[in-house]
N, C-alpha and C positions, 0 to 999 in steps of 0.2 A: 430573565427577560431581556436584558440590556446585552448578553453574550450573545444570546440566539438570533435578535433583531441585527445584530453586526455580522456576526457568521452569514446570514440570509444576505446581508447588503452586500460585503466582500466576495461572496460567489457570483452575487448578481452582476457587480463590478467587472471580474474577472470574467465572466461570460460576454459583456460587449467587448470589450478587448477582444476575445476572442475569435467572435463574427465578424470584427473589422472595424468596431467602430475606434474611432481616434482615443487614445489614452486618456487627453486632459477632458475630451467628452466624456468620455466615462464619468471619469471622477469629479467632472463637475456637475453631471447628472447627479450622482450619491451623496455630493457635497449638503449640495444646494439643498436637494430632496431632503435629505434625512434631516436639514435645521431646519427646514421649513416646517417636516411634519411634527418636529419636537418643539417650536417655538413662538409656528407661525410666520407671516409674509416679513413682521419688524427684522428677521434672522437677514432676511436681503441686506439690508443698511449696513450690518457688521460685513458684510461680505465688500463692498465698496472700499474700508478701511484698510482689511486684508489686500487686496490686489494692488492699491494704492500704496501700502508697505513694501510689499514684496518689490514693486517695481523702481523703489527708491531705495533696495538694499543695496550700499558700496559693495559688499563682501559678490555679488553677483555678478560686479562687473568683469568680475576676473572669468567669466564663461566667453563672453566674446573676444576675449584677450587670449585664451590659451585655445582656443580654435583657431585663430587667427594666426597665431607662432604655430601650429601644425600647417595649417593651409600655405604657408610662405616654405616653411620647410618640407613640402614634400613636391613644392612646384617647381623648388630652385636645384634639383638634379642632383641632391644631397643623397639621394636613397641607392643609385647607381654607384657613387664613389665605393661607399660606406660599402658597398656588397664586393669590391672589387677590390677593398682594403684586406677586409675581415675573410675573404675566402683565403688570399694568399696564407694568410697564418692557420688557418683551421683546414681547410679541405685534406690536409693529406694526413686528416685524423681519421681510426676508422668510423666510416658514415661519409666521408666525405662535404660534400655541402650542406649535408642535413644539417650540421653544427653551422655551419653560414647563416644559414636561413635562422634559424633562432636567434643564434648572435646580433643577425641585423636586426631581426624582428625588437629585442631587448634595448638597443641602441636606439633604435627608431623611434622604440615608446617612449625614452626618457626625455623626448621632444616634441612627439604628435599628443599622446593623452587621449587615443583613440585607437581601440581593438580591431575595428571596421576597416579604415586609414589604412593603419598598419601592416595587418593583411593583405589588404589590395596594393598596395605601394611595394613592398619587398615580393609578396607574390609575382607581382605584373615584371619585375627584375629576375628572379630566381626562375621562375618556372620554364621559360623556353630554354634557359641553359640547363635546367636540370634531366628536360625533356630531350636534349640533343645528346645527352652523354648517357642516357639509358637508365636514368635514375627511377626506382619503382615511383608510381605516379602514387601511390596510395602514402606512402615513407614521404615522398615530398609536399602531396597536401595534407597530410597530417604535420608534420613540422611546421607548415603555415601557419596552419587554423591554431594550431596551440602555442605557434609564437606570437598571434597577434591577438591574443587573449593576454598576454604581458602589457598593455596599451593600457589599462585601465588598472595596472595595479602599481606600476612603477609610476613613480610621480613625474611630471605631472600629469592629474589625472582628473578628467573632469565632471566623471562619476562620483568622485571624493569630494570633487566643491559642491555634486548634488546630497551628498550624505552629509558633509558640514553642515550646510543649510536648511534642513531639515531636521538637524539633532544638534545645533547650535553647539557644534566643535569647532574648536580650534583649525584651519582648514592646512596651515603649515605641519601642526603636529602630525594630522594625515598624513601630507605627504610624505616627509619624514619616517613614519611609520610604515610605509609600503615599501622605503628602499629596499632594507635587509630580506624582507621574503622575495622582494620582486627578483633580487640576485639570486639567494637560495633557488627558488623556483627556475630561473633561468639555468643554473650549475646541474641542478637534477634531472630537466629536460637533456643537456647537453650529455648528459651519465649515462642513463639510457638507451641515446643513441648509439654512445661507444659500446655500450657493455653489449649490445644487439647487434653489432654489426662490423665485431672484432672478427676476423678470418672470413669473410662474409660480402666481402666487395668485388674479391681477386674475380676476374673475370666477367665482372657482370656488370659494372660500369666504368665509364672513362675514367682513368683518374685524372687529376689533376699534377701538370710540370710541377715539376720543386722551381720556386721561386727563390732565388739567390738571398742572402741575410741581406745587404745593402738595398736590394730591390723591397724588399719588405719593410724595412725602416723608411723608403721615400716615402711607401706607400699610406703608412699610419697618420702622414697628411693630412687624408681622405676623413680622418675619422675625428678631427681637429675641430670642425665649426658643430657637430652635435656635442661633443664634451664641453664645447665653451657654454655653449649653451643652457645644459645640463646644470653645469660648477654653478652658474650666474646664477638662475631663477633658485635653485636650491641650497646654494650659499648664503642668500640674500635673506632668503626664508629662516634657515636655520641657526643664523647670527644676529639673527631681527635687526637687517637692515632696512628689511621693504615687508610688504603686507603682500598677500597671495595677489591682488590687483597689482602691485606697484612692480613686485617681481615676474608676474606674466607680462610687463609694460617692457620691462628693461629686454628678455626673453624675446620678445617682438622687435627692438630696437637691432640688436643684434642680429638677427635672421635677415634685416633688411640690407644690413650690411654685407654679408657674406650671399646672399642671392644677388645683392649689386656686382660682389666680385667672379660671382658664378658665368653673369654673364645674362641672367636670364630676368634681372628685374625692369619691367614695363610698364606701359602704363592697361597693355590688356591684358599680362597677368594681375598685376593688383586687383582689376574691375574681377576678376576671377575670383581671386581671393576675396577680398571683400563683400564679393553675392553669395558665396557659399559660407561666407562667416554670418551673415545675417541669416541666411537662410536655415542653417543649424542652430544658430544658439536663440531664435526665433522659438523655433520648435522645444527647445530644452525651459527655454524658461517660458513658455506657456502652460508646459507642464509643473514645472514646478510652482507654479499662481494656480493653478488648479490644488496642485497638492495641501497648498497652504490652506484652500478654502475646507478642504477636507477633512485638515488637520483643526480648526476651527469648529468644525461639528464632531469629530469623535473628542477634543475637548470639550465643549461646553457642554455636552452628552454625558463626560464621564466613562466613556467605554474604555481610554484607557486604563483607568484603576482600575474598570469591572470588570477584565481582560487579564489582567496582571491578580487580582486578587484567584479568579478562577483559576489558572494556571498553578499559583503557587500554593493552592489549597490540595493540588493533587502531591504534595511534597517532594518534589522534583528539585533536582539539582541540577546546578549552573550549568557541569556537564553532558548530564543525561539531554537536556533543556536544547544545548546546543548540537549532540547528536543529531535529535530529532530535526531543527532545524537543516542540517543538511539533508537531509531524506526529504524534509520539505519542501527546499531551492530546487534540489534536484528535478524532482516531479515538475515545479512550476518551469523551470526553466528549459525542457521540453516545449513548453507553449508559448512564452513571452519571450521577449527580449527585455534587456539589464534594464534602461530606464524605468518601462513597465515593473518589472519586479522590486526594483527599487522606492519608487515614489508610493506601491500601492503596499505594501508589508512592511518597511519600516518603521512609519508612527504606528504599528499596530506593534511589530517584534521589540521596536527598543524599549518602550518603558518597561516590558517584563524581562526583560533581561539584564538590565544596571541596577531593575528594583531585585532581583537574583546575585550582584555585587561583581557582573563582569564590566571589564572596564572597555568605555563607550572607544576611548578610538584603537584599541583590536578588535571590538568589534566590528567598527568602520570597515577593518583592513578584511574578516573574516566576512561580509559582507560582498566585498568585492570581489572575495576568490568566488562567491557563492555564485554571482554572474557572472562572472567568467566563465563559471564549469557550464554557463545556457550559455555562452557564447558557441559551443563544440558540441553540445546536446540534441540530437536531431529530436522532432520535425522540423524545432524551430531555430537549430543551430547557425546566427547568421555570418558567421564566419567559416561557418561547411561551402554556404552557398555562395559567399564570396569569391573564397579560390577556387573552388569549381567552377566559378564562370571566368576566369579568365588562363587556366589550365590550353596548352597549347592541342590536345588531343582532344575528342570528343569520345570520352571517359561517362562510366556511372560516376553518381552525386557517392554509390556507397563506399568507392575508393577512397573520400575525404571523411565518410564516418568510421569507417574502422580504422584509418590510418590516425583519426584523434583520440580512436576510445583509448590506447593507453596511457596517453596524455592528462586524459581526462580523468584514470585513475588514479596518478598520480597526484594530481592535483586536489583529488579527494584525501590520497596518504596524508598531503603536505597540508592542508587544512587539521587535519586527527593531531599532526606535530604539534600545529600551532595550538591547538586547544592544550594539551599535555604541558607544552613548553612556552608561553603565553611572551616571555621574557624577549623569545624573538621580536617582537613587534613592539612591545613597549620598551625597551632599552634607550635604544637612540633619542625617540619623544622627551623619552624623562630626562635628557641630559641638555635640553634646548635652552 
């Protein structure tokens, strides 16, 4: 009874999402409705408590802290250097700037914590130079879309502090825990490229001058205020200097400095920065006060234990269990976007899956890759439509799907590793 009335709700959920209405409507329609109709109008009162929590959780402050150190760092001209660093050393690999473009893409995330960002920031760099040198437009929006899908796996990342906050994890272990794949991941992108486009360049795009060794060493300058960056907030975290707040603060302190000496700190970029920090992390955490109401009625409901007991009566194991769950990201993430998929299937997947003995922050990290793979997923792939729209040609959108499906398969292989080899992800955590 308690499965199939949840089953019915979460379709019904997923179906206004779908037509358009707002996420945290949604879920605060199902919220609300389903304690109401299990409890009565008293179920409102607890709802007042919930939202009054959530909005005095410290651990939260850190969303408008690590948008904030993206928003500063992608305004102060950091994303041009970084592209003009990292090509000198990479381009005259085969693929040429395809390896740039990840490379920055990889670099970029270890500071913005946004897939979206990402994308559009090294794309709106890359692409008219890729496009002037004859570079296939499908090879270079595909390198995009699947390098700014690294933005939310490499820390910091700000889908990690939504999966913290939700499954009351440690939010540094996270990030911690995404480095190691987020390089793998970034290594094997870069693999693929070589391995495809060994003997395969000679005449069909510009190459890139050999840039002398001394001119290349000035240049690694360039790539100096994202690694300071980088060391500090991640440092600080994994030495328990600072709390995920304290080290997005320091992270922010630093970005203002090196945008001072960029040149380009004001007072109407800050008003910039600052509207579009509020304006996101507005959105994120209304979501997430909705989630929590949600998360209040499939508790007090019991649908989680009747969800997990159902499951594990079909004698299913931990990896069979998480198979399936990839076939299931897969499917959703055609239609949603990551936060969607995230706030709306988590308190349902994680208690059956730690009550099955996998451990909560790989799953975090497994989680992450899960939306990432709907980041590059069409219809609703929003990082297809990203670099497509700012692509210097007026190209089909399908030049950016097929240039990420094999991206996207990979990312599936390297998901199957991690299940296999789990040790990737937990190693570093366990050593904090």
């Amino acid at each position: 009874m308690i499965v199939g009335a949840t089953l019915i709700a979460f379709a019904l959920m997923l179906a206004m999402m779908l037509i358009g209405i707002p996420i945290a409507v949604a879920m605060l329609i199902i919220g609300v409705g389903g304690g109401v109709i299990a409890y009565g109008m008293p179920f409102v009162n607890s709802v007042a408590s919930v939202v009054w929590g959530v909005q005095n959780e410290n651990l939260l402050t850190a969303i408008p802290m690590f948008v904030l150190l993206g928003e500063l760092l992608l305004r102060s001209g950091i994303a041009d250097r970084m592209y003009l660093a990292l090509s000198a050393w990479l381009a005259r690999l085969p693929g040429g700037l395809l390896h740039t473009n990840i490379g920055c893409c990889a670099l970029f995330a270890a500071t913005s914590g946004s897939s979206v960002a990402t994308a559009a920031t090294i794309g709106t760099v890359a692409l008219p130079s890729l496009h002037q040198r004859g570079y296939s437009m499908r090879h270079a929006l595909g390198t995009l879309a699947a390098g700014g899908t690294l933005g939310i796996l490499i820390p910091p990342s700000v889908n990690m502090i939504v999966y913290g906050s939700l499954t009351n994890n440690s939010i540094g272990k996270l990030f911690i825990a995404g480095l190691i794949p987020g390089v793998l991941l970034t290594l094997l992108f870069m693999a693929y490229i070589f391995a495809t486009h060994v003997g395969r360049d000679a005449g069909r795009v510009q190459r890139e001058a050999d840039v002398p060794l001394a001119a290349r060493l000035r240049l690694l300058v360039h790539l100096v205020p994202p690694l300071i960056v980088f060391g500090v907030v991640m440092g600080s975290l994994y030495f328990g200097i600072a709390t995920a707040t304290e080290s997005a603060a320091l992270g922010v302190s630093i970005a203002l400095v090196f945008a001072w000496r960029s040149g380009r700190l004001s007072l109407a970029m800050l008003q910039t920065c600052f509207h579009q920090t509020a304006r996101i992390s507005g959105m994120i955490l209304l979501i997430i006060t909705t989630a929590f109401i949600l998360n209040l009625t499939i508790s007090l409901t019991g649908v989680a234990d009747a969800l997990t007991k159902w499951v594990t009566s079909f004698g299913l194991t931990a990896t069979t269990l998480l198979f399936a769950l990839i076939v299931f990201y897969l499917m959703l993430g055609m239609f949603m976007d990551v936060l969607s998929m995230q706030v709306a299937t988590i308190p349902l997947t994680y208690p059956i899956v730690t009550a099955l003995g996998v451990d909560p922050i790989w799953f975090g990290v497994f989680i992450v890759l899960m939306c990432e793979l709907g980041m590059i997923t069409p219809p609703v792939g929003m990082n297809l439509f990203v670099v497509h729209g700012i692509r210097p040609d007026r190209g089909d959108i399908r030049d950016a799907i097929w240039g990420a499906l094999p991206f996207a398969l990979l990312m599936i292989l390297f998901t199957i590793l991690l299940i296999f080899a789990p040790q990737i992800v937990t190693w570093l955590p366990e050593r904090m």
